[in-house]
TIKOL-976364 format. One record per residue: residue number from 1; x, y, z of N, C-alpha, C in turn. Coordinates in steps of 0.2 Angstrom, whole numbers, always signed. Layout:
<atoms>
ATOM   num     n.X     n.Y     n.Z    ca.X    ca.Y    ca.Z     c.X     c.Y     c.Z
ATOM   NUM       X       Y       Z       X       Y       Z       X       Y       Z
...
</atoms>
This chain:
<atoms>
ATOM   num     n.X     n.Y     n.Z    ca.X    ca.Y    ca.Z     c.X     c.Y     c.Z
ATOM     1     -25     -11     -66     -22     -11     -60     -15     -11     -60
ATOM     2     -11      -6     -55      -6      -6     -56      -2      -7     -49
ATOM     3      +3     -10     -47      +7     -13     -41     +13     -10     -41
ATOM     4     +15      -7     -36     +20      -4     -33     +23      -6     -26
ATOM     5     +29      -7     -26     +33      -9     -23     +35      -5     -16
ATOM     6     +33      -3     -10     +35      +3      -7     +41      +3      -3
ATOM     7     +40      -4      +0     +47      -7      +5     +48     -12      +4
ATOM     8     +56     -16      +3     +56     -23      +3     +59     -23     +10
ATOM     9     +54     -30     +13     +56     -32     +20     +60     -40     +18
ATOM    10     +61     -42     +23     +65     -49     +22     +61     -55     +20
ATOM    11     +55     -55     +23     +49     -61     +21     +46     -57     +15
ATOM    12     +45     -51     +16     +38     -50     +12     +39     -41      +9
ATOM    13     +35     -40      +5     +36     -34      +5     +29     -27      +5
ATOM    14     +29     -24      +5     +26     -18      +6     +23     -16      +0
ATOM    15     +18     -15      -2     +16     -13     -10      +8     -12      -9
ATOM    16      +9      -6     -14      +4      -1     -16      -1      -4     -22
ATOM    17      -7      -7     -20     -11      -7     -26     -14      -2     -31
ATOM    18     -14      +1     -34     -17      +8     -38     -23      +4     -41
ATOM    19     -30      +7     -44     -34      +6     -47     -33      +7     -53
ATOM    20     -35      +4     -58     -34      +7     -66     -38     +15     -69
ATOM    21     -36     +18     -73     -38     +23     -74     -47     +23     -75
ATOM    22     -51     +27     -70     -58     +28     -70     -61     +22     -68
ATOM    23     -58     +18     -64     -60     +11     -59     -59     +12     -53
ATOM    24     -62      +8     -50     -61      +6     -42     -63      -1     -41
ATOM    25     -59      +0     -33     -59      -8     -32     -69      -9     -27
ATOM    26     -69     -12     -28     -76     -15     -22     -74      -9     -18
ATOM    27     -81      -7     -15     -79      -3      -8     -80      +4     -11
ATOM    28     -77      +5     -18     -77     +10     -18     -67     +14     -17
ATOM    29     -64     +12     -15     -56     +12     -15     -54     +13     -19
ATOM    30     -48     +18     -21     -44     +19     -27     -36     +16     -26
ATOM    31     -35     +15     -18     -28     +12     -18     -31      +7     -14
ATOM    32     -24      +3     -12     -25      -1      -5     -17      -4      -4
ATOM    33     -16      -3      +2      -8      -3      +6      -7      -9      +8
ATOM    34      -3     -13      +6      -3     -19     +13      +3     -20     +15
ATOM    35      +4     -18     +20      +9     -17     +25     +13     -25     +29
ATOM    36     +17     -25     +29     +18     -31     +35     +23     -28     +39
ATOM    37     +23     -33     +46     +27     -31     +52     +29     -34     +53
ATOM    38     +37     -36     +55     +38     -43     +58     +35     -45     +63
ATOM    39     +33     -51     +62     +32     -55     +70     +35     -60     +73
ATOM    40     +39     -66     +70     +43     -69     +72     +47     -71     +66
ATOM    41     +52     -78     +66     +57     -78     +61     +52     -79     +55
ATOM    42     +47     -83     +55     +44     -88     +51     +38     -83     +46
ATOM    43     +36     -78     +50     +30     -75     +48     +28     -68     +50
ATOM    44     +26     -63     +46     +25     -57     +45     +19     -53     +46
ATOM    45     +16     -49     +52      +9     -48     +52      +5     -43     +45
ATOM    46      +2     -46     +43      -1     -41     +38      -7     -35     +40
ATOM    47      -6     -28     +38     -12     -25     +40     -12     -21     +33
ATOM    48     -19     -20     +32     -23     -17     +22     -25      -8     +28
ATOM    49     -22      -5     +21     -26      +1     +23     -28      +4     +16
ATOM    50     -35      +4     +15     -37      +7      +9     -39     +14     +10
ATOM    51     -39     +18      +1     -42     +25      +2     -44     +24      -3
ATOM    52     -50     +31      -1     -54     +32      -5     -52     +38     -10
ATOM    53     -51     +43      -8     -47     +49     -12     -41     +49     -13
ATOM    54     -37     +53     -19     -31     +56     -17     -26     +60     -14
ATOM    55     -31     +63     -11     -26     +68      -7     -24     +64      +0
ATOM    56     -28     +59      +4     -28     +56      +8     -19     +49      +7
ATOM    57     -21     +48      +1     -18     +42      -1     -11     +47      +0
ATOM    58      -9     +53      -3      -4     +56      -4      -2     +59      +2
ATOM    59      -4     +61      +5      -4     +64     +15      +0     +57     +18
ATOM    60      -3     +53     +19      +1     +46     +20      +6     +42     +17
ATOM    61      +5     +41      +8     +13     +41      +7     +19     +46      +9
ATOM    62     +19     +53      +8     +23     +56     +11     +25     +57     +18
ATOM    63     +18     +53     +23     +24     +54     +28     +26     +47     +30
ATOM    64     +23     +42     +29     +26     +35     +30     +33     +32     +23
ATOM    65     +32     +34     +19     +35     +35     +14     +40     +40      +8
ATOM    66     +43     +43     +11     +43     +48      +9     +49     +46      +0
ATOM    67     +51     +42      +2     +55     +42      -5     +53     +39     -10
ATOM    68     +48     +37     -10     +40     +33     -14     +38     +39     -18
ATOM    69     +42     +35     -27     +37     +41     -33     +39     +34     -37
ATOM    70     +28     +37     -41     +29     +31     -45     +32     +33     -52
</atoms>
């Protein structure tokens, strides 16, 4: 499993889980996103977005991400 950093936010930050080579996570998933939003001073909304393939995963980093290479 490997962890990747995609945006540092103030509270928290943005990172990319990968799967290990020829694994998945439960589900069935090869990455998972987890995002945060600000919400107020104290705390940041989190929302997961998993994929199953790579092309989907890569359609999505480049356009949310575009300066993200691992």
């Amino acid at each position: 499993m490997n962890i990747y950093t995609l945006r540092e936010n103030v509270l928290t930050d943005n990172t990319l889980v990968l799967s290990s080579e020829n694994k998945v996570f439960k589900g069935g998933y090869i990455a998972i996103i987890n995002e945060y939003v600000y919400q107020n001073a104290w705390t940041d909304k989190m929302s997961v977005k998993r994929f199953r393939n790579q092309i989907s995963l890569e359609k999505y980093l480049s356009k949310n991400y575009p300066t993200f290479e691992k």
